[in-house]
C-alpha positions in Angstrom: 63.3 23.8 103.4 65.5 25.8 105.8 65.7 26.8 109.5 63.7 29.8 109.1 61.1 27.8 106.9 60.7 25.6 110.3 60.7 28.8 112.8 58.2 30.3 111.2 56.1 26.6 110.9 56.8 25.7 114.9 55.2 29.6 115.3 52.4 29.0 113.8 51.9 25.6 115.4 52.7 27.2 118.7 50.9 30.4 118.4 47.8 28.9 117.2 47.7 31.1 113.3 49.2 33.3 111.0 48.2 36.4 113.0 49.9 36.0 116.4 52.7 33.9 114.4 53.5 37.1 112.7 53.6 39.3 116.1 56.0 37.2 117.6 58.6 37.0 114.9 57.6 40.5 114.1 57.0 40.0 110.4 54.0 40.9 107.9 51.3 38.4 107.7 51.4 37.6 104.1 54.9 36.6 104.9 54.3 34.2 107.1 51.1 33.1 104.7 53.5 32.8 101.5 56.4 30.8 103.9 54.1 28.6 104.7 52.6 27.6 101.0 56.3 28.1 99.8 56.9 25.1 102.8 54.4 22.7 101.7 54.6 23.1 97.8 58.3 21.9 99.1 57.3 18.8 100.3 54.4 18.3 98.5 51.5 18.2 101.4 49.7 20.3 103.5 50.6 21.1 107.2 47.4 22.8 108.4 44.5 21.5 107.9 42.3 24.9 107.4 38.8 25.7 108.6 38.6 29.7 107.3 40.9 31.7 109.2 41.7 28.7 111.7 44.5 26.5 111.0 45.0 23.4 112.1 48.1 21.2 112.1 48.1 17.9 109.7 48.9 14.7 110.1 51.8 15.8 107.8 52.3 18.6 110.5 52.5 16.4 113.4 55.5 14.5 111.8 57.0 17.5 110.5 57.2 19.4 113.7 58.6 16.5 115.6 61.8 17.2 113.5 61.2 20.7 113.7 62.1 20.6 117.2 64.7 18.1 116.9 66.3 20.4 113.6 65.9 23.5 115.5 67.4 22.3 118.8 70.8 20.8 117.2 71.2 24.1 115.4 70.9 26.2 118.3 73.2 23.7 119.9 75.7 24.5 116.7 75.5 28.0 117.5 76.5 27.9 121.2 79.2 25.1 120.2 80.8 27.3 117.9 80.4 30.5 120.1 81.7 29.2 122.9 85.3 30.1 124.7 85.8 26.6 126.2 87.5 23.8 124.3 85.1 21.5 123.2 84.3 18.7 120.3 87.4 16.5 118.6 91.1 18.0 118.6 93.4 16.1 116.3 97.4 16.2 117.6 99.7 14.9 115.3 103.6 14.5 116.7 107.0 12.8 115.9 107.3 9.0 117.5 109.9 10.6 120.1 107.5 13.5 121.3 104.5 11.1 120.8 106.6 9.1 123.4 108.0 11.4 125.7 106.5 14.8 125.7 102.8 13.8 125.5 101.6 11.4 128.1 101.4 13.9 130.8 100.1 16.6 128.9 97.3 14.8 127.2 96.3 13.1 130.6 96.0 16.2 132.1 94.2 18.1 129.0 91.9 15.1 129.0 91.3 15.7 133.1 90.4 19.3 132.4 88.6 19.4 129.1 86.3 15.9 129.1 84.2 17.8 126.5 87.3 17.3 124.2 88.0 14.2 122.3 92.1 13.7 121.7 93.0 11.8 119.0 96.9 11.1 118.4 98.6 10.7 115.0 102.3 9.9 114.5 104.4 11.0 111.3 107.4 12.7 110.3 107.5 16.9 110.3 106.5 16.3 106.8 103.8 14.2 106.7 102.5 16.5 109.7 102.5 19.4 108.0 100.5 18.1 105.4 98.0 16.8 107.0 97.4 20.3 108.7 96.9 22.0 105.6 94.5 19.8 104.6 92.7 19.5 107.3 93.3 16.1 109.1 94.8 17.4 112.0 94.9 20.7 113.7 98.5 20.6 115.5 101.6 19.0 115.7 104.7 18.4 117.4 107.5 18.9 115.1 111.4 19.2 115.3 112.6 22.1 113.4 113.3 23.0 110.8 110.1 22.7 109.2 108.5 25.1 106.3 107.1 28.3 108.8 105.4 30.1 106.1 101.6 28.5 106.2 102.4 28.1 110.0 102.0 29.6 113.5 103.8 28.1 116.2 105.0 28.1 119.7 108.6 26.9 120.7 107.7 24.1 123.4 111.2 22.1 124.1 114.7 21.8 123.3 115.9 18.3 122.9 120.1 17.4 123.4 120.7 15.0 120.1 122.8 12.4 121.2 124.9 9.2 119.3 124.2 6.1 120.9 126.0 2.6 120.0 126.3 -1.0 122.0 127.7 -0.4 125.6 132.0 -0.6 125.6 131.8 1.1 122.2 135.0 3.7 122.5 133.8 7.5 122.2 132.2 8.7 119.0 134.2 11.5 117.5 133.8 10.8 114.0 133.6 9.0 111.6 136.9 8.1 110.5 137.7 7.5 114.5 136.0 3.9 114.6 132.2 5.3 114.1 129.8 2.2 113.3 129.3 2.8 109.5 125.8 0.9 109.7 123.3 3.6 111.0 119.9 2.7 112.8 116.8 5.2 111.5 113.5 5.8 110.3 112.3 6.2 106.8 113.6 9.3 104.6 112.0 12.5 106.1 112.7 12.1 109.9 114.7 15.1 111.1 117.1 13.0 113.1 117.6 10.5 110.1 118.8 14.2 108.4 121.2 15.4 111.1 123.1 11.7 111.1 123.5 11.8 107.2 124.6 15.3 108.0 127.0 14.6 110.2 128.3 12.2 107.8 128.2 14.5 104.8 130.4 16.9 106.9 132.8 14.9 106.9 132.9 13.7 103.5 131.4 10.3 104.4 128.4 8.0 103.8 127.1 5.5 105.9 127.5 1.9 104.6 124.1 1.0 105.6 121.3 2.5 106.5 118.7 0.3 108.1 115.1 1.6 108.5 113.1 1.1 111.4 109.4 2.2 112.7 110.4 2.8 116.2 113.0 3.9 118.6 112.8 1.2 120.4 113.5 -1.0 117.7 116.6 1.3 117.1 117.3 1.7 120.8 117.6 -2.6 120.9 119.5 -2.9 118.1 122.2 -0.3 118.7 122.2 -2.5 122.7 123.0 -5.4 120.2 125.9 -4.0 118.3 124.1 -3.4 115.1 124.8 0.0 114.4 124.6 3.6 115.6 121.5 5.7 115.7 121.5 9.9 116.4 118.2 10.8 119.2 117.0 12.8 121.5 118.6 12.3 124.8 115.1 12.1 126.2 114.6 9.2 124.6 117.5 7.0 125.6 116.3 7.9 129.3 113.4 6.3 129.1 114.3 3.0 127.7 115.0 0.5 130.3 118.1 -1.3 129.7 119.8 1.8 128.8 122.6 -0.1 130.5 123.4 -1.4 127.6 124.1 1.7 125.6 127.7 3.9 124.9 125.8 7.3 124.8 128.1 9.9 122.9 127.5 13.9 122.7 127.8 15.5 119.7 129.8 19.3 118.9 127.6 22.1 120.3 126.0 23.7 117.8 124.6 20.0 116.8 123.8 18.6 120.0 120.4 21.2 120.2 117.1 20.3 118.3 114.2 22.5 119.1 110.4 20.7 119.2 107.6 23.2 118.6 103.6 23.1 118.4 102.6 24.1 115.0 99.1 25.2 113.5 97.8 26.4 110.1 97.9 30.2 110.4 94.9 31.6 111.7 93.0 28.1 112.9 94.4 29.2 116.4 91.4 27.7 118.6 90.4 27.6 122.4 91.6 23.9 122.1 94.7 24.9 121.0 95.1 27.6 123.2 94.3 24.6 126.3 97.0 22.4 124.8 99.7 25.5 124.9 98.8 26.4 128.4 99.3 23.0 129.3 102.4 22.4 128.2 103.5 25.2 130.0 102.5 23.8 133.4 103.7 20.6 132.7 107.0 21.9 131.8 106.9 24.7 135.1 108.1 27.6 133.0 107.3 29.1 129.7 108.1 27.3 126.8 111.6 26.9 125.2 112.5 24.8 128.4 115.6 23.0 127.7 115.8 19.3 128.4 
């Protein structure tokens, strides 16, 4: 049983017989005839009930073209979901814990105020894990800190973040490591971009850390680094928003590592109306094309 098996059945029904079925859809009338048999050998009963040439529906019938209609309707539904321009149905954003915190409040309130036929859902991870789950398929787009492998991908450059060190409040400036630079650094789990730069920058200078103590959020970090623990690397962006910044040294690093740029990624040619939404909005929220600096 397919949909044309229950067009041509709700013609018949409708048109009264094979004849004037066969008119309307513009077919033969043994086609219609041999759909029909075809139909009930498939389920095993009869539909019509016939008296000569005149058909009438079953009890089987009855039943069947209640779903009929129901079958029919949610396909034709599929057809003008899946034709149509506006953003519509589930859109799955993944993003880094910073952007998660920072960049995306405002634009997903206001996607959600413009597109209410669009369900958001929000998944955090590193560029990695982001990346994967795009290709297969359990997200759609991300916001991810460069570098990140480009070659399944499209993408559009959104932001650039200022990377700053950050340490207990007093702490004397940050010029490296051998210049009194807290040997106990503050991070996420291996794969975070920021995690990478701060063994970097350690690595540059023919260094390691002493410790490195993993944690699941930046305000974790953001606390402990107030507390004298140890020194983290961020986005800027991020120690704004944290309310007892007070308590923080906040140190800049060298140009040419102070700049980390965030961008929307999508699996090369899955770019959707949805997607398209989501980049648009950024845009206004931002109040200039993308590649704003923060």
């Amino acid at each position: 049983m397919d949909l044309s098996d229950l067009t041509i059945f709700r013609a018949v029904v409708a048109e009264g017989g094979i004849t004037r079925a066969a008119e309307k859809l513009h077919r033969v009338q043994s086609n219609i005839t041999t759909r029909i048999r075809q139909l009930e050998d498939d389920l095993g009963v009869e539909l019509f009930i016939r008296e000569g040439k005149r058909l009438h529906v079953s009890p089987a019938g009855q039943v069947l073209l209640g779903y009929a209609d129901r079958l029919l309707e949610i396909a034709q539904e599929a057809r003008d979901a899946v034709q149509d321009p506006r953003p519509r149905g589930p859109l799955r954003i993944g993003a880094m814990q910073s952007a998660a915190a920072v960049r995306l409040p405002g634009p997903l309130s206001l996607y959600h105020h413009r597109y209410p036929d669009v369900v958001l859902e929000l998944h955090t991870g590193n560029p990695g894990e982001l990346a994967a789950a795009i290709l297969n398929g359990k997200l759609e787009t991300a916001l991810v800190t460069e570098p990140f492998a480009e070659t399944p991908f499209d993408r559009v450059a959104l932001y650039e973040e200022e990377l700053v060190l950050i340490a207990k409040a007093g702490h004397p400036p940050i010029k490296s490591v051998k210049a009194g630079a807290p040997r106990t650094v503050l991070a996420f789990e291996p794969g975070c971009p920021h995690r990478k730069r701060m063994e970097d920058w350690f690595a540059r200078q023919g260094e390691l850390p002493e410790r490195v103590v993993e944690m699941s959020s930046y305000h974790a970090m953001l606390g402990c680094a107030a507390a004298g623990m140890g020194m983290s690397l961020m986005p800027q962006s991020v120690v704004d928003s944290f309310p007892e910044k007070r308590r923080l040294s906040v140190h800049k690093l060298p140009p040419g590592e102070n700049r980390s740029r965030i961008s929307l990624i999508w699996r090369k040619g899955a770019r959707s109306p949805k997607i398209d939404a989501l980049i648009d909005i950024f845009k206004d929220v931002a109040g200039s094309p993308a590649r704003r600096k923060s």
